[in-house]
Structures are given as C-alpha cells and as structure tokens.
VOGU-3710 file (C-alpha; in Angstrom, 3 decimals, decimal comma):
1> xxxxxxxxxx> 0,000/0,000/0,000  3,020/2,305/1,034  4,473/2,040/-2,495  0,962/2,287/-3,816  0,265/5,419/-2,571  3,777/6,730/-3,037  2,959/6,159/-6,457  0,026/7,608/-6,449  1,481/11,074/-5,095  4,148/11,399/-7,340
11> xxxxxxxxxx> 1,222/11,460/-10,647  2,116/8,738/-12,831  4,194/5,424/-13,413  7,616/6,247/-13,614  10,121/4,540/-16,033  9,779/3,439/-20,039  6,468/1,359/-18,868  4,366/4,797/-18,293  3,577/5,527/-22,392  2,320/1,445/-22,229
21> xxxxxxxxxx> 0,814/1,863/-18,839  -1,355/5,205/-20,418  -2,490/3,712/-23,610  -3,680/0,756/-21,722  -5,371/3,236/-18,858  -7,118/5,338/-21,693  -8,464/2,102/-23,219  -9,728/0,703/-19,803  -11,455/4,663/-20,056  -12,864/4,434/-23,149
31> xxxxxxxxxx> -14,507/1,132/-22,165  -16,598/3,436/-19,717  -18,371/4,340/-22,879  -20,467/1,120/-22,606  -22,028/2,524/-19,616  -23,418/4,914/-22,163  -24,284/3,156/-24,544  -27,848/4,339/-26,062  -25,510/7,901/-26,710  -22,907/6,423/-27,813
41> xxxxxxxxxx> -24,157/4,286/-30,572  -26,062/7,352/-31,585  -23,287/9,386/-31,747  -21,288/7,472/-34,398  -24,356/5,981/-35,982  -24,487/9,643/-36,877  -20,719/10,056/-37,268  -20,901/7,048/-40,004  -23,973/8,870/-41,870  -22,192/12,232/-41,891
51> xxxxxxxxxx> -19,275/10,329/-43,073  -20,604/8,671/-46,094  -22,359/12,274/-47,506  -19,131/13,754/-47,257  -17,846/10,684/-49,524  -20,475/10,455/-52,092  -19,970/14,209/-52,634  -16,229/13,822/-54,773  -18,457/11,829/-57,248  -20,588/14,337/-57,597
61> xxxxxxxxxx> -18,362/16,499/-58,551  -16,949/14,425/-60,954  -20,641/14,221/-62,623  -20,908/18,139/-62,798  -17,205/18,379/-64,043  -17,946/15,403/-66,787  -20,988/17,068/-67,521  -19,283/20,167/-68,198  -16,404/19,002/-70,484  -19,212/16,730/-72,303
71> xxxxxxxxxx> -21,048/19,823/-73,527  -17,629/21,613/-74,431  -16,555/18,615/-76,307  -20,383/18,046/-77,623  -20,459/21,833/-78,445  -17,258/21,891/-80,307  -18,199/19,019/-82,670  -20,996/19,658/-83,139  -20,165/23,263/-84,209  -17,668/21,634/-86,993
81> xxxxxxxxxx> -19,187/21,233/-90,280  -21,346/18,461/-91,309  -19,286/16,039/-93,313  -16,534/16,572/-90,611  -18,643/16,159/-87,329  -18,473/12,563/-87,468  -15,005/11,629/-88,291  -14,310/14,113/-84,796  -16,722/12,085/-82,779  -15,300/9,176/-84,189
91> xxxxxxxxxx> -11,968/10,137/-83,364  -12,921/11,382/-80,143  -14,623/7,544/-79,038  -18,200/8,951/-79,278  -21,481/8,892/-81,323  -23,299/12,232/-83,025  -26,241/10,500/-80,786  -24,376/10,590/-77,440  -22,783/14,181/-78,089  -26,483/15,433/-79,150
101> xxxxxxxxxx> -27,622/14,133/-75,277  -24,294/16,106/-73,963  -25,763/18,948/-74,994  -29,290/18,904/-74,332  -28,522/16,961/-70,944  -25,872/19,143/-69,628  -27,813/22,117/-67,684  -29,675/19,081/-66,306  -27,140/17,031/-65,210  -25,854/20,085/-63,489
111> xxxxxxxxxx> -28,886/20,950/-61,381  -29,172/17,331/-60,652  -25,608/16,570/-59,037  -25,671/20,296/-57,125  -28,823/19,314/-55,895  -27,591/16,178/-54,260  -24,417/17,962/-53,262  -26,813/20,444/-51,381  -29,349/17,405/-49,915  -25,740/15,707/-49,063
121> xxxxxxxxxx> -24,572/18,525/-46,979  -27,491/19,093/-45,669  -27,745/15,298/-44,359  -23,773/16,223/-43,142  -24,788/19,020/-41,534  -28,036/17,305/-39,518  -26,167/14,684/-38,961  -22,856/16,659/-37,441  -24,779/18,488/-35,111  -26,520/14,954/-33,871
131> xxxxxxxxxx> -22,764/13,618/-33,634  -21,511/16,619/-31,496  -24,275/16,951/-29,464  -24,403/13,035/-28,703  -20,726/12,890/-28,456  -20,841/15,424/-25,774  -23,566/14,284/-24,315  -21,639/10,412/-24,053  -18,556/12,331/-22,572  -20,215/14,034/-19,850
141> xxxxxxxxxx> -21,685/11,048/-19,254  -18,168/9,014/-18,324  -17,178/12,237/-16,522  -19,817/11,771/-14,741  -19,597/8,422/-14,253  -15,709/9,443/-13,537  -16,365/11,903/-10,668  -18,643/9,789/-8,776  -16,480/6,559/-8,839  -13,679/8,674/-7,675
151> xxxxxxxxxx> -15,568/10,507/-4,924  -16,494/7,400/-3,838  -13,265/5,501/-3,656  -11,833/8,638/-2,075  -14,957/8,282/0,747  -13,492/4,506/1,331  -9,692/4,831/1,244  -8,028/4,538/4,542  -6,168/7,064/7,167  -2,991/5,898/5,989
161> xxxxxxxxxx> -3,556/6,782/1,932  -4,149/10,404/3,169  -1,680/11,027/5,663  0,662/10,217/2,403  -1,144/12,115/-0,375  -2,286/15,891/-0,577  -5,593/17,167/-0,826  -5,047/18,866/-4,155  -2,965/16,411/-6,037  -5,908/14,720/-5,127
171> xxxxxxxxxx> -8,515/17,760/-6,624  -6,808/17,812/-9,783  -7,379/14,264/-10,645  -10,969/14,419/-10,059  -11,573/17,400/-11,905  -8,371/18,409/-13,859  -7,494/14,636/-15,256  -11,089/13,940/-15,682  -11,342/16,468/-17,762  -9,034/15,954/-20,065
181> xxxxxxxxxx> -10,184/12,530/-20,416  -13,860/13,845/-21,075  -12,545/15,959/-23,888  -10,196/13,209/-25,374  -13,778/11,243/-25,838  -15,797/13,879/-26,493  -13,389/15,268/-29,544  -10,254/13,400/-29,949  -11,974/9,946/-29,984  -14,587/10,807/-32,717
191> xxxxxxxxxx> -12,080/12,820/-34,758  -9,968/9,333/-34,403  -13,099/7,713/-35,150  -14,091/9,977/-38,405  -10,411/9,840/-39,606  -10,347/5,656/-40,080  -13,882/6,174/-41,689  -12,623/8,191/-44,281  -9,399/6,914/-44,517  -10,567/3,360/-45,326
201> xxxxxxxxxx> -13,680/4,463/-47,284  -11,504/7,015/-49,666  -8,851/4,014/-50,050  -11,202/1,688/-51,589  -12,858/4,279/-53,387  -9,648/5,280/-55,130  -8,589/1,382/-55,914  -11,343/1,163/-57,346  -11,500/4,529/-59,502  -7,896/4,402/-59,952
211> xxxxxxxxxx> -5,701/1,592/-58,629  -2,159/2,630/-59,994  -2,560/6,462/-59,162  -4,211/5,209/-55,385  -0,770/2,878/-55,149  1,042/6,853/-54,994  -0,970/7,627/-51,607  -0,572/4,550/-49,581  3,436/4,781/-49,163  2,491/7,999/-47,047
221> xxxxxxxxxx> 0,065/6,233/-44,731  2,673/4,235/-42,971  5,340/7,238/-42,427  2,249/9,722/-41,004  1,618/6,488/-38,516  5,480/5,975/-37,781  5,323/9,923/-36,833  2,052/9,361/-34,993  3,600/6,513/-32,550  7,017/9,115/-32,384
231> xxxxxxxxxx> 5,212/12,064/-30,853  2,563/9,982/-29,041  5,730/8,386/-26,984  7,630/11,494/-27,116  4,705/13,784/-25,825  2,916/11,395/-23,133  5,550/11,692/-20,345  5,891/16,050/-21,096  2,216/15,568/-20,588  2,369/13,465/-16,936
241> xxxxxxxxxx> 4,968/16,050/-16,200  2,621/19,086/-16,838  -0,133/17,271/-14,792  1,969/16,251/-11,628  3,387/20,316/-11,653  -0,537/21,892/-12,258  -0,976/19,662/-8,958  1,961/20,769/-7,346  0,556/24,368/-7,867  -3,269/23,525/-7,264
251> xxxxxxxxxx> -1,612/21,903/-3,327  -0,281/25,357/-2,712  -3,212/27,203/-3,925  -5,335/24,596/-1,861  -3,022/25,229/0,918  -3,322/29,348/1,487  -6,659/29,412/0,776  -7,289/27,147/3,380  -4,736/28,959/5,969  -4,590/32,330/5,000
261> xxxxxxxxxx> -5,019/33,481/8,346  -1,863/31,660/9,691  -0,144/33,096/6,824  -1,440/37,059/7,251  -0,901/35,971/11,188  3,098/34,921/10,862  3,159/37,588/7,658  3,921/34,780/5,180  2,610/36,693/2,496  6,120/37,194/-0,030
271> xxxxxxxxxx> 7,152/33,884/1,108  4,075/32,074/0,224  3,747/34,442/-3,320  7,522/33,499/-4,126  7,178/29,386/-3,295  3,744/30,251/-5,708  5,876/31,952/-8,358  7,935/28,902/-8,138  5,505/26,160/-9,053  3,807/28,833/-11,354
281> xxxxxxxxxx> 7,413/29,013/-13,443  7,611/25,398/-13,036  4,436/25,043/-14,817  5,270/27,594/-17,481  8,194/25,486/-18,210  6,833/22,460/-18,428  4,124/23,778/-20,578  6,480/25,630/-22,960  8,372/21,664/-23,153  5,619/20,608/-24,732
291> xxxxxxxxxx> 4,658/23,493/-26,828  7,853/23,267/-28,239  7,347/19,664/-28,691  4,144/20,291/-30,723  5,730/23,217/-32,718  7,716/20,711/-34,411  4,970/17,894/-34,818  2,669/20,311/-37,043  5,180/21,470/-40,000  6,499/17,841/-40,050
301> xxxxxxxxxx> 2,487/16,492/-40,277  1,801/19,287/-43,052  5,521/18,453/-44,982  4,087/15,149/-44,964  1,073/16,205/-46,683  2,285/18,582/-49,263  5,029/15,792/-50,461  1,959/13,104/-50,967  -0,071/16,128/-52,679  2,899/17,189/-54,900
311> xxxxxxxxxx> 3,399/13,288/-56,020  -0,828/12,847/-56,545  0,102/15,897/-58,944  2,758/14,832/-60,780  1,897/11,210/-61,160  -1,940/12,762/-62,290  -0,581/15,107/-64,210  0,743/12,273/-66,487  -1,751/10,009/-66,644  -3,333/12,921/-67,757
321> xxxxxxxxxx> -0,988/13,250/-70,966  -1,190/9,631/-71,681  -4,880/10,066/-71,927  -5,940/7,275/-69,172  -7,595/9,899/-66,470  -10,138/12,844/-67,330  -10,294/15,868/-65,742  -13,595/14,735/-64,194  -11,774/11,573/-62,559  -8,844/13,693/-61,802
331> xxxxxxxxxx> -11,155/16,085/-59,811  -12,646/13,339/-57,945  -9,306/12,161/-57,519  -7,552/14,995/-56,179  -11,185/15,587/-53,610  -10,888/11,933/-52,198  -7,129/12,585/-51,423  -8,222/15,095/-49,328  -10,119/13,547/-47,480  -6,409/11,636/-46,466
341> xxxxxxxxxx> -4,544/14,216/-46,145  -7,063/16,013/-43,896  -6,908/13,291/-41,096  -3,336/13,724/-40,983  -4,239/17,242/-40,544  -5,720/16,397/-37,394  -3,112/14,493/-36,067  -1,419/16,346/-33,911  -4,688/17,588/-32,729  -5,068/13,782/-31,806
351> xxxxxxxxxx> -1,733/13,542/-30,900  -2,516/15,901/-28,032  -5,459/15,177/-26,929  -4,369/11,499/-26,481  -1,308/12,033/-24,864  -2,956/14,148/-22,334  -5,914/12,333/-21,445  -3,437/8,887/-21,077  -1,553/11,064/-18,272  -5,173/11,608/-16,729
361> xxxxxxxxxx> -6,531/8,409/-17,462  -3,540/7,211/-15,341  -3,767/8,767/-12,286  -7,332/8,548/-12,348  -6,979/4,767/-12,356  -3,813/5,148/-10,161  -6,927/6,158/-7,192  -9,581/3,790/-8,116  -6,951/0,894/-8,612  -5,388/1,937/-5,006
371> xxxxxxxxxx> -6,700/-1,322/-2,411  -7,620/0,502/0,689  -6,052/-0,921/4,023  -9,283/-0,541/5,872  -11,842/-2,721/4,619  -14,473/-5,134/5,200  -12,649/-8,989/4,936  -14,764/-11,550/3,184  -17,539/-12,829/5,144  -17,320/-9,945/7,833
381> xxxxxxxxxx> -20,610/-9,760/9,826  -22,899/-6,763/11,009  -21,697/-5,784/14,382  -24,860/-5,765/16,923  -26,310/-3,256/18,856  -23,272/-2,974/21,203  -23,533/-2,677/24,890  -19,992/-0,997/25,431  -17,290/-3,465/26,608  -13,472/-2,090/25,005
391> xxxxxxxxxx> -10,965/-4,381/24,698  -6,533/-4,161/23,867  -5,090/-7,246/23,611  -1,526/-6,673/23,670  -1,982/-3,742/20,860  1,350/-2,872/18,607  0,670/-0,130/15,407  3,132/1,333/13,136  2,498/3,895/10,900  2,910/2,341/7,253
401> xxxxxxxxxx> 3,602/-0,611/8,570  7,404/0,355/9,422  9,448/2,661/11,828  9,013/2,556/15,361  5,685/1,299/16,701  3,570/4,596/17,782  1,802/1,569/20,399  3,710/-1,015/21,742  1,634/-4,427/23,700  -1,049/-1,910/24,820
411> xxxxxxxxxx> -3,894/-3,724/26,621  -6,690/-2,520/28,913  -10,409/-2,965/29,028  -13,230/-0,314/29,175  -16,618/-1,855/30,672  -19,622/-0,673/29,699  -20,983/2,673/30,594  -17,188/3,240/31,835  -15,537/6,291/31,112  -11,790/6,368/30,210
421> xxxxxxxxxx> -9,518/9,402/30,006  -6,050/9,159/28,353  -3,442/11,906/29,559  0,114/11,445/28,344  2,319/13,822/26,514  1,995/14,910/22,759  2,872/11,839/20,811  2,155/9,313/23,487  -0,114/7,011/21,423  -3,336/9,106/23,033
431> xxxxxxxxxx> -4,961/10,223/19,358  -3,726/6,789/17,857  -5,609/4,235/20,339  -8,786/5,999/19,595  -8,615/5,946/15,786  -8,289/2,134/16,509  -11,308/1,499/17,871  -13,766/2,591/14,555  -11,138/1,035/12,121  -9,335/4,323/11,138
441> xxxxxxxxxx> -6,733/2,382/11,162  -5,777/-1,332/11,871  -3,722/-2,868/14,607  -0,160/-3,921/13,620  -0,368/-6,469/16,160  -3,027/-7,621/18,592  -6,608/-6,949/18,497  -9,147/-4,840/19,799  -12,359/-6,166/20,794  -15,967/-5,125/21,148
451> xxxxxxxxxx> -18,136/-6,854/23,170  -15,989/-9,643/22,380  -16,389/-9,422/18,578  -12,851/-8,362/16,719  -13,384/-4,698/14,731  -11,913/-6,094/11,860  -14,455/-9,291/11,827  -17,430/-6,543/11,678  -18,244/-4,374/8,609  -17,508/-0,931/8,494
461> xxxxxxxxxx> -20,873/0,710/8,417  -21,897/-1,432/11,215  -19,176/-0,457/13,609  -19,007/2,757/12,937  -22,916/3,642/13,109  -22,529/2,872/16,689  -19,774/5,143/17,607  -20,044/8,561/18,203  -16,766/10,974/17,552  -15,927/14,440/17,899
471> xxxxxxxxxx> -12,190/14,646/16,830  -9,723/17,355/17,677  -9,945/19,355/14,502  -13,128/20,356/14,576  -15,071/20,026/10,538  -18,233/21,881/9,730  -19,647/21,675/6,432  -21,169/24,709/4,284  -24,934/24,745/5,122  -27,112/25,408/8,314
481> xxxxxxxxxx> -26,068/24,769/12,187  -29,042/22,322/11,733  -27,892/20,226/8,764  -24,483/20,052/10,578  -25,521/18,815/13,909  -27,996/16,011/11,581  -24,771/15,284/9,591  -24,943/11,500/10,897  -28,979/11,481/10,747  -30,076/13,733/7,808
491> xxxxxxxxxx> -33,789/13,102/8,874  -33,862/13,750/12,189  -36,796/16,293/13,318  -35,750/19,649/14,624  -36,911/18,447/17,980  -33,761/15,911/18,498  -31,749/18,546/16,669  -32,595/21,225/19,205  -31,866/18,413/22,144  -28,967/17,314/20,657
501> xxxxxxxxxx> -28,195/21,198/20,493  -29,249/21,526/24,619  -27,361/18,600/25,766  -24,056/20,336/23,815  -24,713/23,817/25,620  -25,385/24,701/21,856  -28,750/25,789/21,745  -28,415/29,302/23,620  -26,002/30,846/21,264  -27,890/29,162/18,134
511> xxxxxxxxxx> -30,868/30,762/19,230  -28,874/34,418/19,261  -28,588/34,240/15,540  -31,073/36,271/13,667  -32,271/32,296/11,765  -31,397/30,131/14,819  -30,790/26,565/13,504  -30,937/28,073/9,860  -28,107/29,837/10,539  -25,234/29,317/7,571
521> xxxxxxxxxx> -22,026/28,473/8,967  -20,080/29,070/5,960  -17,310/27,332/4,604  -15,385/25,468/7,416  -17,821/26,676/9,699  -15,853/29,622/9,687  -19,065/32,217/10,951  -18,824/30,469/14,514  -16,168/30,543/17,114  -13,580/27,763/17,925
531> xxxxxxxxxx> -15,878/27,022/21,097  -19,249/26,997/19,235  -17,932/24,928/16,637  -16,978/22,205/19,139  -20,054/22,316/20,651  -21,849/21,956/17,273  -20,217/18,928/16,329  -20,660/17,048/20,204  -24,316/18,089/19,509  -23,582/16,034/16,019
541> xxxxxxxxxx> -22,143/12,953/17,996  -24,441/13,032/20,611  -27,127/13,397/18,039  -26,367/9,478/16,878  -27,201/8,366/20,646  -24,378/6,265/20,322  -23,229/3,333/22,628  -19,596/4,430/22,047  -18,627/7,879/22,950  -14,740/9,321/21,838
551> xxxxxxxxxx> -14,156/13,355/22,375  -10,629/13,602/21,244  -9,828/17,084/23,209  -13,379/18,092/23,036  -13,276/21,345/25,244  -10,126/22,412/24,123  -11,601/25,199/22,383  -13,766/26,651/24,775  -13,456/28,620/27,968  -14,086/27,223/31,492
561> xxxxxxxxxx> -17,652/28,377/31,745  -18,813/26,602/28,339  -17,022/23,971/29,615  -18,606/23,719/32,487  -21,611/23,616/31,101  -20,372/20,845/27,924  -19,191/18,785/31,157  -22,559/18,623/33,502  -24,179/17,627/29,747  -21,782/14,915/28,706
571> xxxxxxxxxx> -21,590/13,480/32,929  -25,814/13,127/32,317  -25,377/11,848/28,813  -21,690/9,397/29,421  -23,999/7,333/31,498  -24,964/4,327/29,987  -22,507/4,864/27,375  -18,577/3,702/27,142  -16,790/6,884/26,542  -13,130/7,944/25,718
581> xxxxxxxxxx> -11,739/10,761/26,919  -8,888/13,200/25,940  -8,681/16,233/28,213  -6,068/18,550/29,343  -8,287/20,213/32,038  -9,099/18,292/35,393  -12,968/17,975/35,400  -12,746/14,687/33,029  -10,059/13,464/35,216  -11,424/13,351/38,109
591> xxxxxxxxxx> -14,715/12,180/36,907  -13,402/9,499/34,749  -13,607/5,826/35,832  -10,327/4,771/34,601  -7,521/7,048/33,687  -4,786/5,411/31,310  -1,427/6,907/31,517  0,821/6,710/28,367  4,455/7,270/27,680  5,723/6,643/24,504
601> xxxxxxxxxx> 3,129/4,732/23,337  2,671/2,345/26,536  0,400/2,284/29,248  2,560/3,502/32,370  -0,017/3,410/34,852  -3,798/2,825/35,023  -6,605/3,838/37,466  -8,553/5,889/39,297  -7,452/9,525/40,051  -6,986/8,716/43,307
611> xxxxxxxxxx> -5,399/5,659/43,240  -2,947/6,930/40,901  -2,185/10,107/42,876  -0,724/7,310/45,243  0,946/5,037/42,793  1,818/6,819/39,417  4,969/9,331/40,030  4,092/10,228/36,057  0,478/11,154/36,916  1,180/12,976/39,928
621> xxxxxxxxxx> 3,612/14,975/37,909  1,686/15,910/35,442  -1,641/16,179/37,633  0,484/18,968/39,912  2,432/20,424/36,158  -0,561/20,554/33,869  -4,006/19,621/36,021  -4,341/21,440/39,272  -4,069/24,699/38,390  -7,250/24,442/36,853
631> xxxxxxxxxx> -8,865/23,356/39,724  -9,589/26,438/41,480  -10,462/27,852/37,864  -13,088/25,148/38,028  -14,623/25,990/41,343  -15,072/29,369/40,369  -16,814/28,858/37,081  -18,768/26,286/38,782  -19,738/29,000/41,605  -20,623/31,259/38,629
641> xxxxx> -22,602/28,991/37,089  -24,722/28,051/39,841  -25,284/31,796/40,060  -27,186/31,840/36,683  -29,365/28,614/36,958
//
C-alpha cells in the first residue's frame, strides 16, 4: 500500500512502462463508454452517416465536371461542319447521338448533381450536429460516471492513503485529469473515429476509380503512422509532467486558501507568493516543453502532406498526358485525397489530446486501482447493537507498517458505561488508540475487541454507526447549524436537533442568531467561534445516541464556563454509554472511571485519580504540572454557574 500510494502522489508510473501503462489506462477509459451506450451508438451511428455524404460528394463532382467538359466537347463538334462532325466524334470515341444528349442533358445534369451535393450537406450538416451533441452528451456522461467513482473511492480509502497524499494532487485528478479525459472522448476519440472512416472508405474508393494512381498515396500512410507513434511516446511523459506540476501548484493554492489566516498571522505573504511563483514558473516550463514539442509535430504532419499532394500531382498530371484519367476523374481524384490528407491534418490535434488524457486516465486509475487498508474482509458480519465493553489485547501499530511502533503491547479494558480518560504527553499514542477502535486504522499487532467481537471481523458501516466521535480538529460543512448537527442522521426532526443542540450547551447561542438553527455556517464553519464549533459537532455525535462515545480534546476550544456547562451535559449523557476521553483540564479526570497513563506509546499506569495520585509518580507529575491549576479555575466557574441557573 506504502508504495501504492507513493505512487500515487508522485502522478504517474515512472520509467519506459508509463507511455504502455497510459495507452492501456485510456483504453480501460474508453470502455466506460459502454455505460453509455444508447448515446454512444447514436453518436457514431451519426458520425458514419455524416461520413458517407461527405464521400459520395467527390463523385458528384466528378458528374458536374464530366458534364461540363461533355457539352464543351459536344459543343465543339458539333459546331464543326457536317461532313466533318463525325469523323471528330469518331476520333474522339463517341457517337453524333451521345454528343447530341451532352448537350441537351448538360444544364440538367448540373442541377441534378448540385442538388444532391446540397441534400448531401445538408444530411452532413443534420447529422454533425446529432454527432456533437451526442458525443458530448456520451462524454459528460463518463465524466460523470468518472467523478462519482472517484468521490467514492476517495470516501473509502483509509487514514494511511491520506496522511501520504495531498488534498489537491488529489482535486486535480478528479476534476483536472477527468477532464481531459472527457474531452479526449468527447473530440479526440470521434475525430480518431471519423479519420479511419474516411481513410478506409476514400482508399477503396480510389482502388477502385484508380488503382495505380491510389498505389502513390498509400506509401504515405505508414510514415504519417510511424510519426504518430514518435510524438505519441515522445509527448505522453511532457504531458504526466505538466499534470503532476498543475498539482503541485493547485496543493499550494489549496493550501493558502485554506490557511490564509496563519499566513497574514506569521506575515507569510512574499514567502508564500515566491514558493507560488515557483511552481507557477515550473508550470510555465513544463508547458512551454511541450509546446515546443508540438511546434515541431505540425510542419512535419503538413511536410508530410504537401510531399503526398505534390506526387498525386505529378503522377496525375501524367496520366493525364497519356490520356488514361479525365479531368472529371482527376477532380474526384484529387477531392478523395483530401479527405487523407485532412486526417493527418488532425493528427497532432489527436496527438494531443491522447497524450494528455493517457496522463489523466492514469492517475485517475492510479486512485480507483489503489486497495484501501481498511476494509471489510470476506464474510465480515454486522456488528450488533453494542452494549460498550473495550478491549486491547496486547496492541502494537506502526504507521505504514514500518518505523518505530507509535503503540507497543497496549492492553486494557473499558466496561460498559465506563468512562476512560487518556493523559500522556503529545505523541504518546493518546490520538492513535482511539482511531483504533472505529477502524481508522488497523492494529499492527493484537486486536481490539468489542463486546468480544474483533473490529476487523465486523463491517464498516456497522461499527461505525454505533460510535459517536468528535475529533480534535473540529469540521463543519457549508450549510445550516441544523444540517451540521444532523450530519450523521439527515432526517432527524428539529426536535432531536434542538436536544442534541441543549445537551451540547449549543442551543443558547444558536438561538442568538437572527435564523437560529438556519443559521449558515459558511465554509469550514468559519461564521462560529472555535468554542461553538466544538459544541456543534458534540451536539452532532451526541445526536447518533451512540453506545460508544470518543471526544478527542473536546473542550479544548472553549473557555471554562462553556465547559462547564459541555461537562454537567456529557456526565448526564456518558452514562450508559462507554466513553473515551482526551482532556487537558481536570474535570474529566477526576470524573473518569479509569484514567490510562501513556508514555511513549505504553500504558505507564492505570486507574482511578486517586489511586494513581498514590501510585503513578508520572500522573502525579503531570496532575500537579498541567491539572491542578485548573482546579480552582473550576470551582469558580462552577460558583458562577450556579449563580445563573
């Protein structure tokens, strides 16, 4: 997983397998098409249709050209004196009958075959717009298709697959790479498509109009190819490049948008614009790279062209003299080879749009393909209604599976209804034995144990569903309090809401906003306070009336009277529930059932407050360094509060 997700972060698949590794990445995209398939089979159904007008309409030029030099010929015979009119038709392979129809059938032929031209480029036309529209419609479709998929895998991934990847080298690939991908299919793939339509159907037209003159074209088919594959492997890694450095930039963007008051607050402004400028050249760079790359691809494309062009003249031109093609067929001729020559044209349109959406295609599949390390095993089972019991069983975890164990043979048990606080240092293992107990992450050793059952024996949803969690960094989501606090139950009634929002000591402040509950938080919840936040998103937990309570440093945001009031809540609502507890302040402490002390990611001691105030030198330490200063701080915001009720 660790060299997965390495992998994953640096935008690609390095080494000379990444060009194979793309093309086989864009394919597995371009099979997303059959998810969309009524569109797609509409959208070249029409592509073939316009196609085929655009062919038949060389031949009717060739009618209106013949019909043309008929009449000229006709006329100019015809215009000779009797006796000599028919040794010139004679001489000239025709009848005094057929040169008669020339002339009375010309202006007729003519309206006829510009007729059909018209009704065939009309049908083009119809038939184009049906092809765009569809085509667009079908690539939306696997973008759409795209987004989700990724959203979703992102929603299942594990702890671990973040803590090594960035949130917007992670952006870019679900809206960036998808992008590109949606465009390859939307244009690249049907001018791909419309390119081997004409391509074959012009080659078997001209072998059959004119095979040795058609024998001059086909040599060029296989050098615009060999030039195709050339810049397709030359301009696929410029292009993963371009898309790892666009992420690079879109992190740092993400980055100071996100904490642009820590940088106005340590005035990182010109530090943050130059490591901006930075990426932003790096980009430029890259960019240029394959601008430059693209600069030469065009002439070289159009060379090839005007050399195949220059031999379909010369080669003509003598056919021509030797009296084995008319002007008519020559016409038609010289149309139909454009229709080759365009398509190479295109190519390093193609070129470009295929090289850049195999980049995308593989990092898009570099996420979906990722295996998450947290997930249900085969035949896991739905977790009951729990009644509380917590058990470590001798509980080692590493961090990527290497380095030095953050745990090391931690056991304990929490009975139910217990509550448990964890004191220890900053890095003592406090944060990491909670994220064990809903599956954030997995055990490297050991096994923890609910109500007997193993979490990794239990599905996800099912564990989780039953545990209630306010973390340390507290995460509101754009949209009302009320939608934030029923974030785990989207239908609950405004009643539990508004008790959920009581229990918290949430509801007084709600209710001094002008819309109460219907209040916008805005993005990050960043219209509320670092206190009323936290108190929001217990009201969320408590909201789930979970059997399993964990406040990772719940009230560290808030001030000793809200805190006050958060604790007399959560001492009414921890009963009957098994709740972990980390606090810095005293009030959990001394109400907690069992206190586990950890050092460097063991237990040290364990017990009561008491009983550790006689046995733990660590505890008593940091009880008289950290704790007991807030005692008296307690008392009085106690006193005060008893003043108000």
């Amino acid at each position: 997983m660790q060299g997965q997700a390495a992998q994953n972060w640096g935008g690609g698949r390095p080494g000379g397998d990444s060009s194979k590794a793309s093309r086989g990445s864009l394919g597995r995209a371009i099979r997303y098409l059959a998810k969309q398939r009524r569109s797609t089979l509409i959208a070249y159904g029409a592509l073939l249709i316009a196609s085929l007008a655009q062919l038949a309409v060389p031949q009717l030029v060739e009618n209106m050209t013949d019909a043309i030099t008929n009449k000229l010929m006709a006329d100019g015979i015809l215009g000779l004196p009797a006796q000599a009119q028919a040794p010139a038709a004679e001489q000239a392979g025709k009848t005094i009958s057929q040169l008669r129809d020339y002339q009375s059938g010309a202006e007729g032929a003519l309206l006829a075959a510009g007729l059909f031209i018209v009704v065939f480029a009309a049908t083009r036309g119809v038939f184009s717009f049906v092809q765009a529209y569809m085509a667009e419609k079908t690539s939306q479709g696997v973008a759409f298709d795209f987004r989700n998929e990724i959203f979703t895998k992102i929603q299942r991934l594990s702890f671990s697959y973040y803590d090594q990847n960035q949130t917007g080298q992670l952006m870019i690939r679900a809206t960036d790479d998808v992008e590109k991908v949606r465009l390859f299919i939307a244009q690249g793939l049907v001018l791909t498509a419309q390119a081997f339509i004409l391509l074959i159907g012009t080659i078997i037209i001209l072998l059959l109009t004119n095979f040795k003159l058609t024998l001059v074209v086909l040599p060029i088919l296989p050098v615009a190819l060999v030039v195709f594959m050339l810049f397709g492997k030359i301009s696929q890694p410029l292009f993963v490049e371009f898309q790892i450095k666009l992420s690079r930039l879109n992190t740092i963007l993400q980055e100071n948008m996100a904490g642009v008051k820590v940088v106005k607050s340590f005035n990182r402004e010109a530090l943050e614009q130059k490591r901006f400028d930075v990426a932003t050249d790096d980009l430029f760079d890259q960019g240029m790279k394959v601008a430059r790359t693209f600069s030469v691809l065009f002439p070289v494309i159009f060379l090839i062209a005007q050399v195949g062009q220059v031999a379909i003249l010369y080669f003509a031109g003598r056919q021509i003299f030797n009296g084995t093609l008319n002007l008519g067929e020559y016409q038609k001729f010289s149309l139909y080879v454009i229709y080759i020559f365009f398509p190479l044209g295109q190519l390093g349109f193609i070129i470009s749009l295929m090289a850049q959406a195999g980049a995308s295609a593989d990092r898009i599949f570099d996420i979906l393909d990722t295996d998450s390390d947290i997930k249900n095993k085969p035949g896991a089972i739905e977790l009951p209604e729990i009644r509380g019991k917590v058990e470590f069983h001798d509980v080692t975890f590493r961090y990527f599976h290497s380095g030095e164990p953050v745990l090391r043979k931690v056991s304990f048990s929490a009975e139910p209804g217990q509550t448990v606080a964890l004191l220890g240092a900053t890095g003592s293992g406090k944060t990491t034995i909670i994220n064990l107990i809903p599956r954030f992450y997995d055990a490297s050793e050991g096994t923890v144990l609910i109500d007997g059952h193993d979490v990794r024996d239990v599905t996800l949803d099912s564990l989780r569903s039953q545990i209630g969690i306010v973390l340390q960094e507290t995460n509101l989501f754009s949209g009302t309090i009320r939608d934030n606090i029923a974030f785990g139950r989207p239908h609950a009634s405004l009643e539990q809401v508004t008790e959920a929002a009581k229990a918290a000591a949430a509801h007084d402040f709600i209710m001094s906003f002008p819309e109460g509950y219907d209040t916008e938080v805005g993005e990050r919840g960043t219209t509320l306070s670092g206190g009323q936040k936290q108190r929001v998103a217990i009201a969320r937990a408590l909201l789930l009336n979970p059997s399993l309570l964990i406040l990772d440093d719940s009230t560290s945001s808030v001030d000793l009277m809200t805190e006050y009031h958060i604790q007399k809540a959560l001492d009414r609502l921890m009963k009957g529930r098994t709740s972990f507890v980390i606090a810095q302040r005293i009030t959990t402490v001394l109400n907690a059932d069992k206190i586990l002390v950890l050092d460097k990611g063991s237990i040290v001691a364990e017990g009561t407050h008491a009983e550790l105030m006689e046995t733990s030198p660590i505890y008593a330490e940091i009880y008289h360094s950290q704790l007991v200063g807030d005692v008296e701080l307690d008392e009085a915001a106690a006193q005060e509060a008893q003043k108000t009720l």
